[in-house]
DRENFIDREN-621694 format. One line per 8 residues: for each residue x, y negated, z of C-alpha. Coordinates in nm, 2 decimals, decimal comma, always signed. Layout:
DRENFIDREN-621694
X Y Z | ...
END
This chain:
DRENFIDREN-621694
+2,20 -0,24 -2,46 | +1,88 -0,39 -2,43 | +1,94 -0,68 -2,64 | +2,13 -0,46 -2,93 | +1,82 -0,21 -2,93 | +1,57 -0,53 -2,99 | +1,83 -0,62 -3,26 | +1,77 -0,27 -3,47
+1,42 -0,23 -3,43 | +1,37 -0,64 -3,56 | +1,63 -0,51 -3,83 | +1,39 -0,15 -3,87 | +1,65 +0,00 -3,85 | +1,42 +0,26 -3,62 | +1,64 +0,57 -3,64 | +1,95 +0,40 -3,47
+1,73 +0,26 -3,19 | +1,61 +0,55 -3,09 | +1,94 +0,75 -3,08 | +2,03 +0,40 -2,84 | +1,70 +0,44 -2,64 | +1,71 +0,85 -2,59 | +2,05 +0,73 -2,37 | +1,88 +0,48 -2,17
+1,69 +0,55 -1,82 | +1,33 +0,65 -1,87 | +1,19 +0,35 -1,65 | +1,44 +0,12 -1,85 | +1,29 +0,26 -2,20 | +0,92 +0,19 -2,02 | +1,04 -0,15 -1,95 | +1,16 -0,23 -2,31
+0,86 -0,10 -2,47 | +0,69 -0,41 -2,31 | +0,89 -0,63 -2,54 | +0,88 -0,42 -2,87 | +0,60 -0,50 -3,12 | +0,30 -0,30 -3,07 | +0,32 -0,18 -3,44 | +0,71 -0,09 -3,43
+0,66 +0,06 -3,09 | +0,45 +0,32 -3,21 | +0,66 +0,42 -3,53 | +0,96 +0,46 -3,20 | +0,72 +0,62 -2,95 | +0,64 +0,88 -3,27 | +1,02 +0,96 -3,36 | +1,16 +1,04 -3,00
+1,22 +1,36 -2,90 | +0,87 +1,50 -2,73 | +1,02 +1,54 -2,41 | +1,13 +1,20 -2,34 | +0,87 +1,00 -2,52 | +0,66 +1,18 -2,26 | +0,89 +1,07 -1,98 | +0,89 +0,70 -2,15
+0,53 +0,74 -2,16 | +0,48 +0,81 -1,80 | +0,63 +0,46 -1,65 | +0,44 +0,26 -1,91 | +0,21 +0,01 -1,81 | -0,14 +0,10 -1,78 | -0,24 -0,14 -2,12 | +0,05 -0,01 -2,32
-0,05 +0,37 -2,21 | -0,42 +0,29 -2,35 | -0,24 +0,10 -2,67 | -0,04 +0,43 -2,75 | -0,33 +0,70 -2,66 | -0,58 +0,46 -2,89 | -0,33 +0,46 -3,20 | -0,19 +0,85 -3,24
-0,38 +1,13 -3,34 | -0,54 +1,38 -3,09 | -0,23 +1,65 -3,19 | -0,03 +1,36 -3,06 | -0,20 +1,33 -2,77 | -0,19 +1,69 -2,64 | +0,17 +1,71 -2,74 | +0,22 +1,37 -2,44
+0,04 +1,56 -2,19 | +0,16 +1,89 -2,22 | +0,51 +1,74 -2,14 | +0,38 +1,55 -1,81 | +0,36 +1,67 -1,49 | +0,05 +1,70 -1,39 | +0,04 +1,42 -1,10 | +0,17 +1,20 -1,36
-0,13 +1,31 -1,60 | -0,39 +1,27 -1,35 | -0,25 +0,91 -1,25 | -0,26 +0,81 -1,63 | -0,61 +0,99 -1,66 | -0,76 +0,76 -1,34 | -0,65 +0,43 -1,49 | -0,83 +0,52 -1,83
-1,15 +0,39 -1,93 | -1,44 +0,67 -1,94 | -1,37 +0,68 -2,33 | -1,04 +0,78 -2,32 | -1,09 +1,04 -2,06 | -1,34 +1,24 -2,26 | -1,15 +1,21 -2,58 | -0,86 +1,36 -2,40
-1,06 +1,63 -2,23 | -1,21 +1,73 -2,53 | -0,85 +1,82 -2,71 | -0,72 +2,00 -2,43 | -0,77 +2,33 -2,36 | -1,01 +2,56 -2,14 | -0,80 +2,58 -1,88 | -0,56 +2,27 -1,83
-0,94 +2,09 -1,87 | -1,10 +2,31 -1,55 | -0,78 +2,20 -1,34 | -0,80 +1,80 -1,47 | -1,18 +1,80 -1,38 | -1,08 +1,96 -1,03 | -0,79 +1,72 -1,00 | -1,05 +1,41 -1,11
-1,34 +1,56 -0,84 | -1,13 +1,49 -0,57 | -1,18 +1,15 -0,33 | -0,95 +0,86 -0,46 | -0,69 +0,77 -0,23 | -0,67 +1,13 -0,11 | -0,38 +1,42 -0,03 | -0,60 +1,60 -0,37
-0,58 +1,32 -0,57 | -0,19 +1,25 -0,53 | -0,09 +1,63 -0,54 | +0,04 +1,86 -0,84 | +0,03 +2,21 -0,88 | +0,42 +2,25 -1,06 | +0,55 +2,38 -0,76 | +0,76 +2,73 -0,65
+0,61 +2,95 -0,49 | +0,75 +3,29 -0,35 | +0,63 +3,63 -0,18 | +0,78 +3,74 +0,20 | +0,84 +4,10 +0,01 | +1,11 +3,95 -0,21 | +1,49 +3,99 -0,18 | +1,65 +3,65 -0,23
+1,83 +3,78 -0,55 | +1,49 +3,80 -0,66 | +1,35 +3,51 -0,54 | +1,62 +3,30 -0,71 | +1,59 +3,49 -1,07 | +1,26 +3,41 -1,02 | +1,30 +3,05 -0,95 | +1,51 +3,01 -1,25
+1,22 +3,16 -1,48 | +0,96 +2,90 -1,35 | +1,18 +2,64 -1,22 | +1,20 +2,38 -1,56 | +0,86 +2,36 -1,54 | +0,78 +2,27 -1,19 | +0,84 +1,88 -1,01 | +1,06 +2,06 -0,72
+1,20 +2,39 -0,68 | +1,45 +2,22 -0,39 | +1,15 +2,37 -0,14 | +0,97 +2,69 -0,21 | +0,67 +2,78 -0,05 | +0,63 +3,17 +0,07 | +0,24 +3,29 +0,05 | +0,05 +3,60 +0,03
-0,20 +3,72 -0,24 | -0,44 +3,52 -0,16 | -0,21 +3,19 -0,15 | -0,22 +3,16 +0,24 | +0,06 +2,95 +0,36 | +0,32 +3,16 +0,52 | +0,64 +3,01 +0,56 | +0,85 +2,78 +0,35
+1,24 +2,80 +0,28 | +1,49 +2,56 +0,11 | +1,65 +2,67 -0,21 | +1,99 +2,55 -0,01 | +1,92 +2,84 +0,26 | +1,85 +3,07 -0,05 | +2,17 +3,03 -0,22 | +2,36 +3,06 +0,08
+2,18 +3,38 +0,20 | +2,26 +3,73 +0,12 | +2,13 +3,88 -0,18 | +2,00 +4,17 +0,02 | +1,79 +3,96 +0,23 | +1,43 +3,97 +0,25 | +1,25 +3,65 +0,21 | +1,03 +3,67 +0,52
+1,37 +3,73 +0,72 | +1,46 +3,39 +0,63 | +1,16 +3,17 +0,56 | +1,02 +2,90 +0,82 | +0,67 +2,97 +0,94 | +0,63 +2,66 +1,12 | +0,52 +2,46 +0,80 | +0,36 +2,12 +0,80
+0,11 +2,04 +0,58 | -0,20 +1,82 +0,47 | -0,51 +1,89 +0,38 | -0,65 +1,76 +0,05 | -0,92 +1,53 +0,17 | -0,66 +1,36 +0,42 | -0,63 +0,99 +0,32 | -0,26 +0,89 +0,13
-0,23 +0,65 +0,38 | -0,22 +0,89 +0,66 | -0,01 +1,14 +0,44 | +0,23 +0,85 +0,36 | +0,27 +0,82 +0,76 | +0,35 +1,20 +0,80 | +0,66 +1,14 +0,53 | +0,78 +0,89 +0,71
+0,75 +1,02 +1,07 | +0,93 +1,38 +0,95 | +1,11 +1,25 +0,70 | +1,00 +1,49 +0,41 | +1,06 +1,50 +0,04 | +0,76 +1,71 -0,02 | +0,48 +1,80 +0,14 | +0,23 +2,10 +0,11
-0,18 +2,02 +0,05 | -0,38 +2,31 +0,18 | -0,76 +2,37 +0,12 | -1,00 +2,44 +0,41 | -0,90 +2,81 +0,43 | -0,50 +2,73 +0,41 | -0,50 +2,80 +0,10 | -0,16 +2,68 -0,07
-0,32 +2,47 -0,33 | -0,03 +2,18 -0,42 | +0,23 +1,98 -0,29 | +0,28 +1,58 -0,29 | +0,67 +1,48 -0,39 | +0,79 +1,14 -0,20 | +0,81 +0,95 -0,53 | +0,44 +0,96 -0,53
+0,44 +0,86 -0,20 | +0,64 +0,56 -0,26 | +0,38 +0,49 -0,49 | +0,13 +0,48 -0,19 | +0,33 +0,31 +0,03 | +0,32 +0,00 -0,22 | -0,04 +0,01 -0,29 | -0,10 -0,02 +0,10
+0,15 -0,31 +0,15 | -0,04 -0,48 -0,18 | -0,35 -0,39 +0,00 | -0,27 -0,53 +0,35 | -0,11 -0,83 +0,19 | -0,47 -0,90 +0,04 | -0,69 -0,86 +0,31 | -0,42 -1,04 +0,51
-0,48 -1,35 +0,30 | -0,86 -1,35 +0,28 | -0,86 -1,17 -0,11 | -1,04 -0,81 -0,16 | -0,75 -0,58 -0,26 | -0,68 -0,52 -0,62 | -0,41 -0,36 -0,78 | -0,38 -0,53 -1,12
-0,10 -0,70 -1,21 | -0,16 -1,05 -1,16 | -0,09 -1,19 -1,49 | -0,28 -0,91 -1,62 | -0,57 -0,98 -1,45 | -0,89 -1,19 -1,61 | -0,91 -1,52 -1,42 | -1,28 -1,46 -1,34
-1,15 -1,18 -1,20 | -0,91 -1,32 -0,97 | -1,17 -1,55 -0,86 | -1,46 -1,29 -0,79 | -1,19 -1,14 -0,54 | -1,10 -1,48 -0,37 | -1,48 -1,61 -0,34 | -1,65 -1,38 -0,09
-1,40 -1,46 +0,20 | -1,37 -1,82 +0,12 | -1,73 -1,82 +0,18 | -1,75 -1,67 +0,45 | -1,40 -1,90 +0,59 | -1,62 -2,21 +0,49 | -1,94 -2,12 +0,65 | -1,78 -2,00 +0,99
-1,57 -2,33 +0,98 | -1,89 -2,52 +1,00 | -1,91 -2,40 +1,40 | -1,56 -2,64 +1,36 | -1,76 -2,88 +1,24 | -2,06 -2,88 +1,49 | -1,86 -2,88 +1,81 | -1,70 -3,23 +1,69
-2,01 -3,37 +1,59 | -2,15 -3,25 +1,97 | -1,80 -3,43 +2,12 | -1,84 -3,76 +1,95 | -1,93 -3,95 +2,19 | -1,64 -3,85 +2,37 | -1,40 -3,92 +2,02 | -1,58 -4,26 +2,02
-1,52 -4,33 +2,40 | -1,09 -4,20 +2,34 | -1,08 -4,24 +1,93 | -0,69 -4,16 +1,99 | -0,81 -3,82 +2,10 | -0,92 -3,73 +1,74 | -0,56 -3,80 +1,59 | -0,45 -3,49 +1,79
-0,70 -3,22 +1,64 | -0,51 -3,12 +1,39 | -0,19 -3,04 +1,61 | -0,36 -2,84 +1,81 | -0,56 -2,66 +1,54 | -0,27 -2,59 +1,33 | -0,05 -2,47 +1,65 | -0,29 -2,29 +1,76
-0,38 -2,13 +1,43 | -0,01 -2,06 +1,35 | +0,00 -1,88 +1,72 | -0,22 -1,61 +1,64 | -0,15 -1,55 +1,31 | +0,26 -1,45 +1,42 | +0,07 -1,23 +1,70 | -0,14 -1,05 +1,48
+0,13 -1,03 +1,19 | +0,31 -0,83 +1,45 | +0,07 -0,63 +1,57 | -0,12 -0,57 +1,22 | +0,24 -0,40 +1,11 | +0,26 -0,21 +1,40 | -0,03 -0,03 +1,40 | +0,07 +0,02 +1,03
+0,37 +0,20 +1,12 | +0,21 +0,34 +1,38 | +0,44 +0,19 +1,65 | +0,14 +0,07 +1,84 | -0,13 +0,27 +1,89 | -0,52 +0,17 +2,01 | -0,49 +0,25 +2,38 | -0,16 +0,07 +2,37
-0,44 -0,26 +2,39 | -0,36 -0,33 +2,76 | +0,02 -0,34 +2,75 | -0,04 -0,57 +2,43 | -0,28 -0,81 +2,63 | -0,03 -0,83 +2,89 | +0,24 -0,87 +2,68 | +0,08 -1,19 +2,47
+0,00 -1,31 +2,83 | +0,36 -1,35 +2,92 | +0,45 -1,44 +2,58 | +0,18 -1,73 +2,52 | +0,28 -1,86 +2,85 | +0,66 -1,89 +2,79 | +0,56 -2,05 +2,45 | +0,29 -2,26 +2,54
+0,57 -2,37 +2,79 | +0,76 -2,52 +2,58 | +0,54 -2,66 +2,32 | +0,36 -2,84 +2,57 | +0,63 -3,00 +2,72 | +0,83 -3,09 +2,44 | +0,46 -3,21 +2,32 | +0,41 -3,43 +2,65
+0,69 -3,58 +2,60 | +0,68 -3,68 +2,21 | +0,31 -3,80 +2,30 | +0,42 -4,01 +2,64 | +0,73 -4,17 +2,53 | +0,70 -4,14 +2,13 | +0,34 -4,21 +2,07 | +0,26 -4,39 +2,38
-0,06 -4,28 +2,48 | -0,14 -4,28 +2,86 | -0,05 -3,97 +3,08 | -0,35 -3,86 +3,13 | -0,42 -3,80 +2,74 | -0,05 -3,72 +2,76 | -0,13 -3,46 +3,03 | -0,48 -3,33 +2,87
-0,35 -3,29 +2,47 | -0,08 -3,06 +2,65 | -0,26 -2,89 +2,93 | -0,50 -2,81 +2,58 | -0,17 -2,67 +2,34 | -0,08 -2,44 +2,66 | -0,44 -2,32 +2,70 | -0,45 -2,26 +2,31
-0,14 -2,12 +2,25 | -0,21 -1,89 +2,52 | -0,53 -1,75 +2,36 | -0,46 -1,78 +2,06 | -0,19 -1,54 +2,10 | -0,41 -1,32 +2,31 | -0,65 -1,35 +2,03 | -0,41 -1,28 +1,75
-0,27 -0,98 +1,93 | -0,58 -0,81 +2,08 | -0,84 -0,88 +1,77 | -0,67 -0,64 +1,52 | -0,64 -0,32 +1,80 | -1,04 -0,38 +1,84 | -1,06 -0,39 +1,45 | -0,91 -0,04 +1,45
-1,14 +0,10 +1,75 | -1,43 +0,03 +1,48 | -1,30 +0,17 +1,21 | -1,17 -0,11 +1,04 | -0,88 -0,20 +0,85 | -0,69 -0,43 +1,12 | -0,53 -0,65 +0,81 | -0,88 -0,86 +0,81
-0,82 -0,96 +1,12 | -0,51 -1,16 +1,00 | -0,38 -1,54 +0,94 | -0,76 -1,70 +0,80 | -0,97 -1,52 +0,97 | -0,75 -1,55 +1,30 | -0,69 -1,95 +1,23 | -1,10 -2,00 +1,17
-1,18 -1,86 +1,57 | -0,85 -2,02 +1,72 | -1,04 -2,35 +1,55 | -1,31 -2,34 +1,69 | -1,20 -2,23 +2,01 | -0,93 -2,50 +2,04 | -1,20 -2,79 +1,99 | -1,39 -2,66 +2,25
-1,10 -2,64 +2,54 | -0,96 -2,98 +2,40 | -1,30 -3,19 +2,48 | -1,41 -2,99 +2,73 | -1,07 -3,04 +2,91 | -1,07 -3,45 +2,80 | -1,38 -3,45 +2,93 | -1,32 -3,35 +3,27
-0,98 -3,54 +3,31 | -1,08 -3,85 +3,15 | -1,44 -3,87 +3,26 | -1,55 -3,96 +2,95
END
């Protein structure tokens, strides 16, 4: 369908291509605006039907949104907003330059601008800042006949009425019931006769990522946001959520590999700035290597004495930097997922313990013999490079599993504590047992 669409519009035959794209998927439509000439795109974005152009406009990229909200008219402009959701508004509205965000302030009205600004005061990366206000919302005094001819007077306007939220007059939280128990209920019935008053909820300053961990662990499709005073104030849907959860895998997979989060698409993304985030941590990779460096330079007498010693560094640099990165992999997802918990550090030291051993095990006597029979060197260097690869291994998976728990103690995000960061003390650290151990077996 794709391909026959792209045919019409190259053909401007623009009328037939949109009665093509009005039966397409939303997100598919998003995606084929990406391929559709900015200038035809606009003359198709203004012919479809204002609801779904809206929709369409919604899953755009962040570029093509600005492209769009640049080249129609401010009438234009209100009419795509009015026909978002308001989560969806306020995601479009933080991804906007400062330009764009007044211009679109200024042509809305009094009152959808007051609830914007409140929307926009709110801390980024918060339960506010995720949160719409399009939800049902019922009183206890209501019969469910009532209740349900209300819900179908509000319910094309709001993101969910599968859950509707019970609250008094002044929007306390009371209870919450499903519109499943509604239908299925008597008529007669009084709402607060069949609502839930155990309700879970977040409050708006709570951080997405710990809200995103509250979906999961209950297993919700929405969630209420209360103020300080319970107030019933919003509720986050689990398709924002999913949103989240991708922004804090993108996030983790950065720190994990020594870059400072970003969420711009990478081919989108100005090579300068691509750089600027990879810099700071390669510096500070480079400079901590030189401790590397040093404790070679203090052992060279001892490389000079053994040179064969020296062809064995990297081995046991990269093993032992390969160690503690599958420790703290492990561990940094755990704590994600909040399968491990801080005061779980003991059981995790032990655990490493045993595992290290069993590994370093087996490396080093696979390694002894390789280096004995393969390579051979004499069994004391045989013995020391491998008595050094258990030691290493050993720590290094201590290290790999115990560094990102203490990370978390202080407040920080465990992911930093992951593969580079990880390999650059295992480095140093390895050096220091290898010579110190030749040392002392080889006399030298």
């Amino acid at each position: 369908m794709k391909e026959k669409i792209l045919k019409l519009i190259d053909e401007n035959k623009y009328i037939q291509a949109r009665n093509e794209i009005v039966k397409m998927n939303a997100v598919d439509a998003a995606g084929l605006f990406d391929e559709i000439d900015q200038r035809k795109l606009l003359i198709i974005f203004r012919i479809l039907p204002k609801d779904i152009a809206a929709d369409v406009f919604t899953h755009m990229d962040s570029d093509l949104q600005k492209y769009v909200i640049d080249s129609i008219t401010d009438e234009e402009t209100v009419d795509v907003l009015e026909n978002l959701f308001l989560d969806d508004t306020i995601d479009f509205l933080e991804e906007m330059p400062s330009n764009v965000v007044k211009r679109i302030l200024r042509n809305t009205n009094e009152k959808m601008r007051t609830v914007i600004n409140q929307f926009l005061n709110y801390p980024p990366e918060s339960a506010g800042s995720l949160m719409t206000i399009e939800y049902a919302d019922l009183k206890k005094e209501l019969a469910v006949k009532q209740a349900l001819q209300y819900i179908k007077e509000i319910g094309v306007d709001k993101a969910t009425i599968d859950t509707c939220y019970v609250i008094n007059y002044d929007r306390v939280l009371e209870g919450v019931v499903s519109l499943r128990r509604l239908i299925l209920s008597d008529e007669s019935t009084v709402i607060k006769d069949i609502m839930e008053t155990d309700v879970l909820s977040v409050n708006t300053h709570d951080d997405q990522e710990y809200v995103a961990g509250f979906f999961k662990k209950y297993d919700l499709n929405v969630m209420p946001v209360l103020d300080n005073e319970n107030r019933l104030v919003g509720i986050i849907t689990v398709d924002d959520i999913i949103d989240v959860i991708d922004q804090e895998a993108t996030e983790d997979l950065h720190k994990m590999a020594a870059i400072q989060p970003s969420q711009d698409a990478y081919l989108k993304t100005s090579n300068w700035s691509l750089a600027k985030h990879r810099i700071p941590w390669l510096l500070i990779l480079m400079i901590s290597a030189t401790f590397t460096g040093g404790i070679i330079q203090r052992y060279e007498n001892a490389l000079q004495s053994v040179v064969l010693l020296a062809s064995f560094i990297p081995m046991l640099m990269d093993t032992g930097g390969n160690a503690g990165s599958q420790s703290s992999t492990l561990i940094i997802r755990g704590l994600a997922l909040n399968d491990i918990k801080p005061k779980d550090i003991l059981k995790i030291l032990w655990k490493e313990l045993c595992i290290g051993s069993i590994v370093g095990i087996v490396l080093a006597f696979v390694n002894f013999l390789r280096i004995y029979y393969v390579s051979k060197a004499g069994l004391l260097v045989s013995f020391t490079v491998s008595l050094t690869l258990f030691i290493t291994v050993v720590l290094s998976k201590v290290v790999g599993g115990v560094l990102p728990i203490i990370a978390k103690q202080f407040k920080m995000d465990p992911a930093i504590m992951a593969g580079p960061l990880i390999t650059t003390i295992v480095d140093a650290v390895t050096l220091l047992i290898y010579f110190k151990t030749a040392t002392h077996l080889l006399n030298i």
